[in-house]
Structures are given as structure tokens and as C-alpha cells.
VEXNUKE-405235 format. One line per field, with one value per residue: residue in one letter; x, y, z of N, C-alpha, C, O in turn. Coordinates in steps of 0.1 Angstrom, whole numbers, always signed. Example, Ala and Ser with C-alpha at 12.3 -4.5 7.8 and 13.67 -1.06 7.14 Angstrom:
r = c(A, S) $
n_X = c(+132, +128) $
n_Y = c(-57, -22) $
n_Z = c(+78, +71) $
ca_X = c(+123, +137) $
ca_Y = c(-45, -11) $
ca_Z = c(+78, +71) $
c_X = c(+132, +129) $
c_Y = c(-33, +0) $
c_Z = c(+78, +79) $
o_X = c(+142, +134) $
o_Y = c(-33, +11) $
o_Z = c(+85, +80) $
***
This chain:
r = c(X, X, X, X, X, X, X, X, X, X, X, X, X, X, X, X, X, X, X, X, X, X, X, X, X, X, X, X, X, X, X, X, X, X, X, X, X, X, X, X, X, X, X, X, X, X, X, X, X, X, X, X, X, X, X, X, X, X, X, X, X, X, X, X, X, X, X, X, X, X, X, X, X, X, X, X, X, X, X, X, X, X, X, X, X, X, X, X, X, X, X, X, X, X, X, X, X, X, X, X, X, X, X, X, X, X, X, X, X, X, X, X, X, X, X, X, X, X, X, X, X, X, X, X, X, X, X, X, X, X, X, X, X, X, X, X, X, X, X, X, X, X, X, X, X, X, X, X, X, X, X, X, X, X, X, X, X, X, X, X, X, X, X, X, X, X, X, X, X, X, X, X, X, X, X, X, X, X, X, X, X, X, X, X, X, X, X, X, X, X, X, X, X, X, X, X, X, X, X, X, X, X, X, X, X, X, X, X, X, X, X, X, X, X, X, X, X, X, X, X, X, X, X, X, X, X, X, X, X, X, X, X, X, X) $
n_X = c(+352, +340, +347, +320, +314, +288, +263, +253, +214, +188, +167, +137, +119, +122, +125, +98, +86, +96, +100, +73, +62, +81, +75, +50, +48, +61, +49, +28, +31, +43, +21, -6, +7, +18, -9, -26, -10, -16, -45, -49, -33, -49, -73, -66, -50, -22, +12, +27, -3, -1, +23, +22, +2, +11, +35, +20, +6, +19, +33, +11, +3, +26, +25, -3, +2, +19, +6, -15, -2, +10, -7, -21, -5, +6, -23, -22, +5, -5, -23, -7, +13, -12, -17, +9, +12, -13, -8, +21, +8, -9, +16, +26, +9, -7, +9, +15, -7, -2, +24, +9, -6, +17, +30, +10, +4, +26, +29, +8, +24, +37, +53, +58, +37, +52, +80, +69, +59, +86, +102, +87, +93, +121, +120, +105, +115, +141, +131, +103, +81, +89, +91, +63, +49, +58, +52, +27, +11, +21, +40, +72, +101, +115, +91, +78, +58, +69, +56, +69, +91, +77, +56, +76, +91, +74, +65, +89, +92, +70, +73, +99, +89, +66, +80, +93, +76, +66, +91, +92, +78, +79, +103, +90, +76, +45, +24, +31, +31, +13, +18, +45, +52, +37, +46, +75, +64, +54, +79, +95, +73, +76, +102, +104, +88, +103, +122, +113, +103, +128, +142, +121, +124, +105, +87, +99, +90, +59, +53, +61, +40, +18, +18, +28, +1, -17, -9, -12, -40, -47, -40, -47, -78, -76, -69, -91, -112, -103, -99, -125, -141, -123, -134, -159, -156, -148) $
n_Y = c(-108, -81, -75, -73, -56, -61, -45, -43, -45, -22, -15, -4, -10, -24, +1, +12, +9, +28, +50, +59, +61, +85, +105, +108, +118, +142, +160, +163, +178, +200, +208, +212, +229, +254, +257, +262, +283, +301, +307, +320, +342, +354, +359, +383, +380, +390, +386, +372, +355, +341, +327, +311, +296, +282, +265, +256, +237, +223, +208, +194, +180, +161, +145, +131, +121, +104, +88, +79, +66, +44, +28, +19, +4, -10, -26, -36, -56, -68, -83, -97, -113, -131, -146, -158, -173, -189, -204, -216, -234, -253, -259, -278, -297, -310, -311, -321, -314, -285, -287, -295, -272, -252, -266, -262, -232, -231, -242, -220, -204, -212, -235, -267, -294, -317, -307, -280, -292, -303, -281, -273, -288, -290, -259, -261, -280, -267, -240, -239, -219, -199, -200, -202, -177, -162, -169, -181, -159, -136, -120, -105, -99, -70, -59, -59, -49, -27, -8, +8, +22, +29, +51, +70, +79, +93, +108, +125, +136, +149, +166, +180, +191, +207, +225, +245, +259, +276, +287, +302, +322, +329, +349, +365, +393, +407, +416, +401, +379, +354, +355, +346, +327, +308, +309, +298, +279, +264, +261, +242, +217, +211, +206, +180, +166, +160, +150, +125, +114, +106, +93, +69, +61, +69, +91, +122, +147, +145, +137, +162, +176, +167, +169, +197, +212, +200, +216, +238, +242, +234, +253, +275, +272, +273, +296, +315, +307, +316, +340, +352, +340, +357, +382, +382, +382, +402) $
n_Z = c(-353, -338, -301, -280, -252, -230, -217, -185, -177, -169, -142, -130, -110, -81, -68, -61, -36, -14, -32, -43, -15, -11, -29, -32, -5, -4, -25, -16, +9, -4, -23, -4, +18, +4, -6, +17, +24, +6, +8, +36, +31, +9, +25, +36, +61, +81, +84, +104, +112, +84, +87, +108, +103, +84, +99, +111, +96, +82, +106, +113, +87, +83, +103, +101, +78, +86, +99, +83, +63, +79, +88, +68, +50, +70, +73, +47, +54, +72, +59, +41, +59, +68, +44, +40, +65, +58, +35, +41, +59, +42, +27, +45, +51, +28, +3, -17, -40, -39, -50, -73, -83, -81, -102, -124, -123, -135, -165, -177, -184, -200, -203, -209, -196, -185, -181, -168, -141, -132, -134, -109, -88, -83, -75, -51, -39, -31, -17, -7, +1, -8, -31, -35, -23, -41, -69, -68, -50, -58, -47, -37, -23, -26, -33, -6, +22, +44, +67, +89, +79, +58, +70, +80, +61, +45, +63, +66, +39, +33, +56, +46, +18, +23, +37, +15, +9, +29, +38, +20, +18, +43, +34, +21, +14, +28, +14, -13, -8, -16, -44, -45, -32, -46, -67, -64, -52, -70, -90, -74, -72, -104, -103, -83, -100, -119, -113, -98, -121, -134, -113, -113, -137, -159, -185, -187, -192, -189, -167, -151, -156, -150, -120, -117, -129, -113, -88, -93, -94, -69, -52, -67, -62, -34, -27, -38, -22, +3, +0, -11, +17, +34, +27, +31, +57, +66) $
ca_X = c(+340, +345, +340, +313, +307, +270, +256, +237, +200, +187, +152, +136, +107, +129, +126, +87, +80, +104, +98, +57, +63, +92, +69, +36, +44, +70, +40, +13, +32, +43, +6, -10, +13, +12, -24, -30, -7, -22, -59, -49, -27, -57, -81, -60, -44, -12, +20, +24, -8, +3, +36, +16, -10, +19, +39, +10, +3, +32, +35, -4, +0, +34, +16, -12, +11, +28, -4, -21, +5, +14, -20, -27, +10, +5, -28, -9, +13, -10, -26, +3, +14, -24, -16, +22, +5, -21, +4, +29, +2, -14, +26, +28, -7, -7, +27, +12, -17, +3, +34, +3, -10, +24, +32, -2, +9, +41, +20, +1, +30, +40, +56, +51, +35, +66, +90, +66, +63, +100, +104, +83, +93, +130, +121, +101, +130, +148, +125, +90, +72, +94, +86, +45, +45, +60, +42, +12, +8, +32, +48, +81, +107, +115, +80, +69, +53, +71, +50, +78, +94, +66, +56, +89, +94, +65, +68, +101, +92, +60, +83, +109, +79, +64, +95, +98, +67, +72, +103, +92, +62, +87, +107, +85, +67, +36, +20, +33, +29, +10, +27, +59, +45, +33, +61, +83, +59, +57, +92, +94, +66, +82, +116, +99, +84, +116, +135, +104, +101, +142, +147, +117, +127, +94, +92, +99, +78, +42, +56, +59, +30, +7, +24, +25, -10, -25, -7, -16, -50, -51, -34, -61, -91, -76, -68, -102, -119, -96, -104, -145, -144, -119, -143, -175, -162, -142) $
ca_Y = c(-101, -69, -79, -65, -57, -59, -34, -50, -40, -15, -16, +4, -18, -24, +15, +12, +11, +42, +61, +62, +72, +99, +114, +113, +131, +157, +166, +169, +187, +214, +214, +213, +241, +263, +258, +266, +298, +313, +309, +325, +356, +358, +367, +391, +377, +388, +380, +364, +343, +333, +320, +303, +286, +273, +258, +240, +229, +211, +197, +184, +173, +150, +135, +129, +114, +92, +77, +77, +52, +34, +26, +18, -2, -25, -35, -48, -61, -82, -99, -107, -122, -140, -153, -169, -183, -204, -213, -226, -249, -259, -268, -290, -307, -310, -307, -329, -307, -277, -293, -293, -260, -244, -266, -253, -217, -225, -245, -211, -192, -217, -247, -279, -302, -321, -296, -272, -307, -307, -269, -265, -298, -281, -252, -264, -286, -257, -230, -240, -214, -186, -204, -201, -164, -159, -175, -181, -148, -123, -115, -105, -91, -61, -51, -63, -39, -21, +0, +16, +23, +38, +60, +78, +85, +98, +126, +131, +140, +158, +180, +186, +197, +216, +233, +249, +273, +280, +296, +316, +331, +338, +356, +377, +407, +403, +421, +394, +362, +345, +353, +341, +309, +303, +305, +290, +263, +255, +255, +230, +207, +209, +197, +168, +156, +155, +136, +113, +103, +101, +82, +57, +58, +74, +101, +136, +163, +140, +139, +175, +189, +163, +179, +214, +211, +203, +218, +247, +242, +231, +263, +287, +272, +272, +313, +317, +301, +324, +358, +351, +342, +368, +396, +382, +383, +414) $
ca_Z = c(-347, -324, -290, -277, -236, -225, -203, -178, -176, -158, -145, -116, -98, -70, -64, -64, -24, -12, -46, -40, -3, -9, -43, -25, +10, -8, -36, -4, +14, -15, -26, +11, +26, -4, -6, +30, +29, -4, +15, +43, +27, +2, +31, +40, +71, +84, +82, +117, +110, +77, +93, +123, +96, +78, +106, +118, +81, +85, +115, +114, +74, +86, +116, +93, +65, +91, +106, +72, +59, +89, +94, +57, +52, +82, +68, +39, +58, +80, +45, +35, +63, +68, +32, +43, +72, +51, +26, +50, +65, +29, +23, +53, +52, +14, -7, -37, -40, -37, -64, -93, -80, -86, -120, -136, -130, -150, -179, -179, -189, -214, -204, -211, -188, -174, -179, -155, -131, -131, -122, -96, -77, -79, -66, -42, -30, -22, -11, -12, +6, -15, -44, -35, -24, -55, -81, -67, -43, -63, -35, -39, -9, -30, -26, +5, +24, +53, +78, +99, +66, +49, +79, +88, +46, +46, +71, +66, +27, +41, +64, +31, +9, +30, +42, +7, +8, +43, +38, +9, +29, +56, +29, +8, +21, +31, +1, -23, -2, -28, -53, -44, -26, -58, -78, -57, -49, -87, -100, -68, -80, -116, -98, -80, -107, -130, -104, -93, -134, -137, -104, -116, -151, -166, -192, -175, -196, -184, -149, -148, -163, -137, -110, -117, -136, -98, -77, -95, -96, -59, -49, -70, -54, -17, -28, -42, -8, +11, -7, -9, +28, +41, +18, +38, +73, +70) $
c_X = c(+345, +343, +333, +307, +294, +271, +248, +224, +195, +174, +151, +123, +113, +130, +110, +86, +80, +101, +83, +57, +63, +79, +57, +36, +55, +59, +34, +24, +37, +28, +0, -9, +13, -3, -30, -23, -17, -36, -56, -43, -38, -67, -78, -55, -28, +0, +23, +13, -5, +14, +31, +4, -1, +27, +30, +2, +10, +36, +22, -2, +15, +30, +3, -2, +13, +18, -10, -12, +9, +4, -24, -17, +5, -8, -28, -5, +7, -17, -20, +11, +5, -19, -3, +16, +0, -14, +15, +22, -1, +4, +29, +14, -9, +3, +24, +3, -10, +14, +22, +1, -1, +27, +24, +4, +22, +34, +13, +10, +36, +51, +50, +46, +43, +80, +85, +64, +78, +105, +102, +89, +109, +132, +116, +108, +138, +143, +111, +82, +80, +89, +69, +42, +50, +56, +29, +5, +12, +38, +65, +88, +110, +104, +68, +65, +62, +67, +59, +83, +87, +61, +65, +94, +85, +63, +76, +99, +82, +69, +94, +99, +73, +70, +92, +88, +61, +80, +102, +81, +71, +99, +102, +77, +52, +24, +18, +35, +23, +16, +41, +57, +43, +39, +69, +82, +59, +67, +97, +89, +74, +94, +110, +98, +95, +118, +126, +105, +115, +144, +138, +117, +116, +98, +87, +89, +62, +41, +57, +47, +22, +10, +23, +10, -22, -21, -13, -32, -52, -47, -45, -76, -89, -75, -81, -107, -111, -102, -116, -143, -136, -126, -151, -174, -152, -152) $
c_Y = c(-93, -77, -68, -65, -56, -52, -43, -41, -33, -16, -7, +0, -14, -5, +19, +17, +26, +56, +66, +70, +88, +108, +123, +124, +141, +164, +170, +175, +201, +222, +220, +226, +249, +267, +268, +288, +311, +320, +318, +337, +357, +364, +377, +396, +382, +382, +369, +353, +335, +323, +312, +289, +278, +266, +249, +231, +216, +201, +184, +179, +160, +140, +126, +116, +100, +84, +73, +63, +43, +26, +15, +2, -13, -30, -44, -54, -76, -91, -103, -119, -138, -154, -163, -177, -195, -207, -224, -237, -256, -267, -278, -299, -311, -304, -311, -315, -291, -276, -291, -282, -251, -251, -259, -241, -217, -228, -231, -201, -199, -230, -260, -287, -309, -317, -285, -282, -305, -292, -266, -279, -292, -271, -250, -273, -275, -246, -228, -228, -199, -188, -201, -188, -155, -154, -174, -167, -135, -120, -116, -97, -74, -51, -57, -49, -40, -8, +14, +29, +33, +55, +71, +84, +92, +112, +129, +139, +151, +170, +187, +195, +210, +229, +244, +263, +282, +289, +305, +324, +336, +349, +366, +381, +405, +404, +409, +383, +356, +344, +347, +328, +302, +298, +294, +276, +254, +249, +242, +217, +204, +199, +186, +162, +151, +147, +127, +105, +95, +90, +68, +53, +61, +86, +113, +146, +160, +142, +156, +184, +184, +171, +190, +215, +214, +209, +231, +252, +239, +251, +277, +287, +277, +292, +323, +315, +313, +340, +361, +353, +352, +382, +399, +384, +398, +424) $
c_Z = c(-335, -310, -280, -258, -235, -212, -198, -176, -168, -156, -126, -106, -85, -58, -59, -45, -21, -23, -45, -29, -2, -14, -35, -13, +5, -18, -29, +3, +5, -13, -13, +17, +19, -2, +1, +29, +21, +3, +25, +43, +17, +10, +39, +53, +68, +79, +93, +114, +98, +80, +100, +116, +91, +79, +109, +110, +82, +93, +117, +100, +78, +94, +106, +83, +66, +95, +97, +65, +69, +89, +79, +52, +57, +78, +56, +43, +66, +71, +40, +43, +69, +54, +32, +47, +68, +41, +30, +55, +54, +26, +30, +52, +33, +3, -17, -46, -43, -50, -75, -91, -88, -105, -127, -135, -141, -166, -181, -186, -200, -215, -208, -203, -177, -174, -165, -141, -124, -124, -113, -82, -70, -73, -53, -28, -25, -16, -18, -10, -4, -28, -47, -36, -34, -65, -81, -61, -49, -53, -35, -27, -13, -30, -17, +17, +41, +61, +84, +85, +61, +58, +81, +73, +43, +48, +70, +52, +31, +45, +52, +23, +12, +37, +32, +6, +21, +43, +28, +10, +36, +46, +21, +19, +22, +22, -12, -22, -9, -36, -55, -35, -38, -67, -77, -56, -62, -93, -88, -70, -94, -114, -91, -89, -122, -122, -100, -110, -141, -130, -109, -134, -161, -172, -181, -176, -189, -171, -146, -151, -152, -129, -108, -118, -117, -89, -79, -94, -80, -51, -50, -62, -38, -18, -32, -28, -2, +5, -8, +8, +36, +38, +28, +56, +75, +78) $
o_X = c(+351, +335, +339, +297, +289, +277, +238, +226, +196, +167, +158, +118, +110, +134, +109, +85, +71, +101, +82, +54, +56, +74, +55, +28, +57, +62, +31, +23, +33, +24, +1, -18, +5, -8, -36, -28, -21, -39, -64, -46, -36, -72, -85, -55, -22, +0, +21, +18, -7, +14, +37, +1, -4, +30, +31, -6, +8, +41, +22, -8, +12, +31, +3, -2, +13, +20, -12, -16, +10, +7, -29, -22, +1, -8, -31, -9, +10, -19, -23, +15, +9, -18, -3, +12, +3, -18, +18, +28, +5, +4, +33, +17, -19, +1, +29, +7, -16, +14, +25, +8, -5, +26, +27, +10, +26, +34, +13, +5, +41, +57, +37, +57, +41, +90, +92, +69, +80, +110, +109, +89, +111, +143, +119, +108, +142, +150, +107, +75, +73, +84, +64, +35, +47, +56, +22, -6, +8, +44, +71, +82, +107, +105, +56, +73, +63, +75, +57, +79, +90, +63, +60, +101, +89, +60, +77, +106, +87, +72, +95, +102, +73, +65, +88, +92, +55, +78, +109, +77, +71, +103, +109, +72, +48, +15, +8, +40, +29, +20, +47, +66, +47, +38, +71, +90, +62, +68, +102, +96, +78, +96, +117, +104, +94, +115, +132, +108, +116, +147, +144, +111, +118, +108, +79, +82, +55, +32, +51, +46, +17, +6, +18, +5, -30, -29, -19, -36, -63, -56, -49, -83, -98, -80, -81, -104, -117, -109, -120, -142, -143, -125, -152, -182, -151, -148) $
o_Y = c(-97, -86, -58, -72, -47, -54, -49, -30, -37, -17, -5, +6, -4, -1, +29, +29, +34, +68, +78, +82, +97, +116, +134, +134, +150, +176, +182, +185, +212, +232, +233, +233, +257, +278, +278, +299, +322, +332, +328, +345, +369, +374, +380, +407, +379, +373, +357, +341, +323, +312, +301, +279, +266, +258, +237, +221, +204, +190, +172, +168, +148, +128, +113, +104, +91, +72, +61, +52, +32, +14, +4, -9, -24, -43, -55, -65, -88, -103, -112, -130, -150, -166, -173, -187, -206, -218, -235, -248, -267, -279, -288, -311, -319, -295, -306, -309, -286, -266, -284, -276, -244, -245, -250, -238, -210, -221, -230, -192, -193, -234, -262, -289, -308, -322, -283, -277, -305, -290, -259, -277, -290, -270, -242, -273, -275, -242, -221, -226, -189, -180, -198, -184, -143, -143, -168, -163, -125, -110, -127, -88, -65, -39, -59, -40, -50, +1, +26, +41, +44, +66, +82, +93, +100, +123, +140, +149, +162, +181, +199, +207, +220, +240, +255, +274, +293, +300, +315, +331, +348, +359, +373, +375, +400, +395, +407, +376, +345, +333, +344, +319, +291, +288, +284, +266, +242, +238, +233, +207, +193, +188, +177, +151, +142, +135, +116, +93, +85, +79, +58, +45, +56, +92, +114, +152, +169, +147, +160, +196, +192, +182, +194, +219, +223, +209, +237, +263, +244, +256, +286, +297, +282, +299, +335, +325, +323, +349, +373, +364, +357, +392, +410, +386, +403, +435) $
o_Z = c(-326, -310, -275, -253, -242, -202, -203, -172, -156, -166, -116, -97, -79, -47, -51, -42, -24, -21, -46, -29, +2, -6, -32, -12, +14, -18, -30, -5, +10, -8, -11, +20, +24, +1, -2, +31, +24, +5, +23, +53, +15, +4, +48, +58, +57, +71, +90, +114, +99, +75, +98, +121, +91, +70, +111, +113, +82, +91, +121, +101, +76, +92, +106, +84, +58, +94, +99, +62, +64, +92, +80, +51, +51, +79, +55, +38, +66, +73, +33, +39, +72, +55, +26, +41, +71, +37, +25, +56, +54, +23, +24, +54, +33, -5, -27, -56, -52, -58, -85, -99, -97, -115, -135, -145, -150, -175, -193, -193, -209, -225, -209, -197, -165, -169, -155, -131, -112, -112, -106, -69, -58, -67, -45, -15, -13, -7, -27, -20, -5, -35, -58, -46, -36, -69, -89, -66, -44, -58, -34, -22, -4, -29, -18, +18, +49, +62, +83, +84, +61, +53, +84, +74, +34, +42, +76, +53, +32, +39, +51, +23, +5, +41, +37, +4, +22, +48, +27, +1, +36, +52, +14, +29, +11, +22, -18, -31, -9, -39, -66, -36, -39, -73, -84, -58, -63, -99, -94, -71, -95, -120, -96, -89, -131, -124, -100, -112, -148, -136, -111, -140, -172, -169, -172, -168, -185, -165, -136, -148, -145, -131, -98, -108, -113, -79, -70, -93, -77, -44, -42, -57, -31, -10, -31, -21, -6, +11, -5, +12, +45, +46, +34, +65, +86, +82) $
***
């Protein structure tokens, strides 16, 4: 018989925290800053204020981003640590109680009675309180929630995103600043959402059409709003 190497398995969970972050504040800021520019070259503002509306898109949508997740994160963060807390004491004040607790979850997935007995007392011997926020809490380190983390990927993706229709406002003529925000901003979105469904292993053509689908649609309305109200106060 040939001998055959095994590929080891690839899986992309572990990508889950960082990958939501990056996606989320690089898509809002595309959409956002586009949005903002088209509205503001549709009511037939300047070039100067379109530049001026689209820096300060940027710097107020990252701020935003970073406090929006920080804020959001760290209350994760503190129920999960609430939930250690009363685990660690339930393990010291009651370990028996705690031993059937975790065997039942293994009988649940299909052990036998003193087979799941026997597992949990072992892993409880070596790392009980990892073994609980585990099993019992889901809680896994790979996605435990990090604040600082979440925050600073955030606006850093924000400021990337937003970058892109920024610079293509500051380079098209003032005439055709939508149109070329537009564009730009699209085959951008299109490219996010390949590399967000590659990097997490999802199919690419669904990830791209959400993406574009809204940003495009977020983009028309904010150029629509912009063109009515620039008409009415001209």
C-alpha cells in the first residue's frame, strides 16, 4: 500500500475575533466615507469641502469605531470574567457537585455514564476551572474577548477603508467626484470581501455581492439625500 502523507486540517475559528474586527471597520469605513463624499459632491459642494467632509469622516468614524468596540468588548469581557469568578468559587465550595455537573454535559454528547465520570474527574484533576469554562461556559482562549485588541483593529481598519475614497475624491476633478468614489469605492468593497471570505474560509462570490450589494445601495441613498437637499437650499 502507497504510503500516504496526511495533510493536517485546516480550520479558521481561531481567526474569528481579528477577522470580524478588521472586516467590520474596513467595510464602514469604505461605505461611510464614500457615502459621505457622494452626499456632499451631489449637493454641489466644492472640492475643498468635499475634502474637509471626508477627512473628518474619517477621523470622527475611527474614534467612533474605537469607542464603539471598546465599550462593547469590555462588556464581554467583564461577563466573562463575572462567570470565572462564580465558577472558581462553586469549584472550591462544591467540587462534587460541580464533577456531576461537568460529567452530565459529556453523557449529553454521548458518553456513557462512567466513562463521562471518568473524564471529567481527569480533567478536572488537571485543570478544573479550564475544564468548566470550557464545557460548561464555552469559553474558549481563542475567542476570548479582548477590548484593547478590538479597539485599536478597529480604527486602524476604519482609517485603511476610509483612506481609499478619500484619495480618489482628492484625485478626480471635481465634476466627477462621485463617480469615481464610486467606482473605486466598489472594486474596494468587492476586494474586501474576497479576502474577508478567503482569510475565513467562506465562499467568495456571496461575500462579494453582500458587500458591494450595500455599499452600493448605502452610497445611492446618501447621493440622493445630498442632491434633493443641495437643490432645496441652493
Amino acid at each position: 500500500m502507497a504510503n500516504v502523507t496526511e495533510q493536517p486540517e485546516q480550520h479558521f475559528v481561531h481567526r474569528i475575533g481579528w477577522l470580524r474586527a478588521a472586516v467590520l471597520g474596513a467595510n464602514d469605513g469604505i461605505v461611510s466615507t464614500a457615502s459621505l463624499i457622494a452626499g456632499v459632491a451631489a449637493s454641489g459642494a466644492g472640492q475643498p469641502e468635499i475634502l474637509l467632509a471626508g477627512t473628518a469622516g474619517l477621523v470622527a468614524g475611527a474614534m467612533s469605531m474605537a469607542a464603539g468596540e471598546y465599550v462593547s468588548v469590555s462588556s464581554q469581557s467583564d461577563t466573562e470574567r463575572a462567570d470565572l469568578e462564580r465558577e472558581t468559587m462553586e469549584l472550591a465550595t462544591m467540587p462534587e457537585r460541580e464533577l456531576r455537573e461537568l460529567a452530565g454535559i459529556y453523557e449529553e454528547r454521548g458518553l456513557d455514564p462512567d466513562l463521562a465520570e471518568e473524564v471529567a474527574r481527569q480533567l478536572m484533576a488537571k485543570d478544573a476551572l479550564g475544564a468548566h469554562s470550557r464545557d460548561e461556559l464555552g469559553m474558549v482562549d481563542m475567542m476570548q474577548s479582548r477590548p484593547l485588541q478590538a479597539a485599536l483593529s478597529s480604527a486602524a481598519s476604519f482609517s485603511v477603508g476610509a483612506a481609499v475614497p478619500l484619495a480618489a475624491a482628492m484625485a478626480a476633478p471635481v465634476q466627477s467626484v462621485t463617480l469615481m468614489t464610486t467606482i473605486i469605492s466598489l472594486l474596494a468593497l468587492a476586494s474586501l470581501g474576497a479576502l474577508s471570505a478567503r482569510t475565513g474560509g467562506a465562499p467568495v462570490a456571496r461575500a462579494v455581492m453582500r458587500v458591494t450589494f450595500w455599499g452600493a445601495a448605502a452610497m445611492a441613498a446618501t447621493a440622493a439625500v445630498g442632491a434633493l437637499f443641495g437643490t432645496a437650499l441652493a
